[in-house]
C-alpha positions as CSV (number, residue, x, y, z in Angstrom):
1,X,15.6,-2.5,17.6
2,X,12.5,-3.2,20.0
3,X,12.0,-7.0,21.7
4,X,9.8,-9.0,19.8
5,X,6.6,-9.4,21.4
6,X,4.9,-12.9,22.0
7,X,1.5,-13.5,20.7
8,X,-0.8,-13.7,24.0
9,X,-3.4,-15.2,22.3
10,X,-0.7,-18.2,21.4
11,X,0.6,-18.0,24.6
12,X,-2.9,-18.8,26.7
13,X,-2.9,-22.2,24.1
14,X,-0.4,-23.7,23.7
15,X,3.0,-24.7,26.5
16,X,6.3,-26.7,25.5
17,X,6.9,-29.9,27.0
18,X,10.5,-30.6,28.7
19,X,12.1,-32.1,25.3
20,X,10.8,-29.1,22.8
21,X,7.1,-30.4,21.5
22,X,3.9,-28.0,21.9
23,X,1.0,-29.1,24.2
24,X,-2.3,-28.4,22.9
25,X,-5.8,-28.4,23.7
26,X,-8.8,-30.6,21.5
27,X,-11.3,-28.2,20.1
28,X,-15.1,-29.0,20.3
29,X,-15.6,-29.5,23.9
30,X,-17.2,-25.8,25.0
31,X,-20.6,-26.5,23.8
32,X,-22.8,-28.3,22.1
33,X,-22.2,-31.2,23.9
34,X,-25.6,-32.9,24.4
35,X,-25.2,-35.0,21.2
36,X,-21.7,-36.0,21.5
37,X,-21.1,-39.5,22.9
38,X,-19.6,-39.7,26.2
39,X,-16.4,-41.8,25.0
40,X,-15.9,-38.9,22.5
41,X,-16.1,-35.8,25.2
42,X,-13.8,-37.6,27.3
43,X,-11.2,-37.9,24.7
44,X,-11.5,-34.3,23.8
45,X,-10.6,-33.4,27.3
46,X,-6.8,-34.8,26.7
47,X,-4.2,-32.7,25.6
48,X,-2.6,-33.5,22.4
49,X,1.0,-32.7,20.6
50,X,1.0,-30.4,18.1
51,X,1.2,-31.4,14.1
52,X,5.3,-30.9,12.9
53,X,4.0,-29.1,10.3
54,X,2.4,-26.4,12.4
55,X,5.1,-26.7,14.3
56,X,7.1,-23.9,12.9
57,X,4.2,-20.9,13.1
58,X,3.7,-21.4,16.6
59,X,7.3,-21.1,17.9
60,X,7.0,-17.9,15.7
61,X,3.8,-16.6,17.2
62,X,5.2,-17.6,20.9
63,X,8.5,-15.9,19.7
64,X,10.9,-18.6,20.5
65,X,12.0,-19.3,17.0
């Protein structure tokens, strides 16, 4: 039977942090950005966990799971 093979589009988005959670990026900050406030941009720029619930999909799509 042939490896599984890791979703490279997952794999660009997302990285697991030392005690299992998934790192993710904010969406919204590539463009458009002349009428969002300055507060909100800079919060967009943070990384962010990943919702449990989602949780399960992307250890599948980044083959781990």
């Amino acid at each position: 039977m042939p490896k599984m093979k890791t979703n490279s589009s997952a794999k660009k988005r997302f990285r697991l942090t030392g005690t299992g959670k998934i790192k993710r990026k904010h969406a919204f900050k590539s463009h458009i950005l002349t009428k969002k406030s300055k507060d909100r941009k800079r919060r967009l720029t943070k990384t962010t966990l990943v919702h449990p619930g989602d949780m399960k999909n992307i250890l599948k799509l980044l083959s781990l799971k």
